[in-house]
N, C-alpha and C positions, 0 to 999 in steps of 0.2 A: 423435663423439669430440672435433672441433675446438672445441665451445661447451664443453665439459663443464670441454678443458684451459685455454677463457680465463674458466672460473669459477674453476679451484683458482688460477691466476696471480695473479688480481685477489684473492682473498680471501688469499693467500700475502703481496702487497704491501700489503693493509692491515693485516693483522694479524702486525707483527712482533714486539709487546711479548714479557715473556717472564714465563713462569707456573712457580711451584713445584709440583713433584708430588711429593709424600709418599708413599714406598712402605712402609705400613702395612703390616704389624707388626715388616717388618724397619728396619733404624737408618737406611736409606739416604732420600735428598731430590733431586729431579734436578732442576736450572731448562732449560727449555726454551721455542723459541718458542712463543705461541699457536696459528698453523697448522700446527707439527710433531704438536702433541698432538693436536688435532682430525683432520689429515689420518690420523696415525697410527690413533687411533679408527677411523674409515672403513674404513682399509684393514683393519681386523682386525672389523671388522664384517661386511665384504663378506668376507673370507676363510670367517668362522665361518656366514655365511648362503648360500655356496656347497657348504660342509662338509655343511650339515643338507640341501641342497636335494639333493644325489649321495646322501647313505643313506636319505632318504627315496622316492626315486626307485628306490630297488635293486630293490622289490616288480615293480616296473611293468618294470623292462629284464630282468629274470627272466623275467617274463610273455611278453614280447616275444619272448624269445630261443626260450620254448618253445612258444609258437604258429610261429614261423619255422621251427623243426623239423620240427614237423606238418604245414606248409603243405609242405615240401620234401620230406618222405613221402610226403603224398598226390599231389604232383606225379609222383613218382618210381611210385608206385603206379597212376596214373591213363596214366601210357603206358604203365606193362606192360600194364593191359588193353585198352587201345586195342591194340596189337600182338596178344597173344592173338585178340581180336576180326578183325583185318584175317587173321593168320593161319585162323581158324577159317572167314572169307569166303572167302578162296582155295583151303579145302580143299572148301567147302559148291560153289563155281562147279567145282572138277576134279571132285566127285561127278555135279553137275548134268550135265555135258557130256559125261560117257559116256553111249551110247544105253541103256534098259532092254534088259534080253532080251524076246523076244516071248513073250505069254503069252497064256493065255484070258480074254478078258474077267471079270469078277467076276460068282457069278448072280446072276439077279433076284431079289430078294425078295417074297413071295408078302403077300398080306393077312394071313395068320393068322402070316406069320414079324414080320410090322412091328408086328403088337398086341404 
């Protein structure tokens, strides 16, 4: 910023003459210095090129806002299943950990039961 302010200074100091601006088509005529007109320009340039640069950008921080949504869903989604999961572990390890009852072995199966 410090180069930028000792460009408008020095182009401020050389340019003091003063210029008439005609404000067509009404009756009025303004004299003003050369770098008030010019700087003025700028500044309404840079205003009107920040203006188009935010509504042109609206598509995109829409975009943004609604992929952030979804990221913060699936987030929100993504630990309940881990929890379900971790719960469903510690029910599967309390099932594990009771002994079976005793039973008969399974029988054998014969050749003609395996065809």
């Amino acid at each position: 910023m410090v180069p930028l302010a000792a460009v408008v200074v020095v182009f401020t100091i050389s340019n003091r003459g003063v210029v008439s601006i005609d404000l067509w088509p009404a009756p009025y005529s303004l004299d003003v210095p050369v770098f008030a007109a010019v700087l003025a320009a700028a500044l309404v340039g840079f205003l009107c090129g920040g203006i188009i640069s935010f509504i042109s950008a609206g598509r995109r921080r829409a975009r943004n806002r609604e992929l952030m949504r979804m990221l913060e869903n699936s987030r929100r989604e993504e630990a309940m299943l881990r929890e379900q999961i971790r719960k469903l572990e510690a029910a599967n390890k309390e099932k594990s950990a009771t002994p079976l009852p005793a039973s008969a072995p399974p029988p054998m199966l014969s050749k003609v039961d395996a065809a």
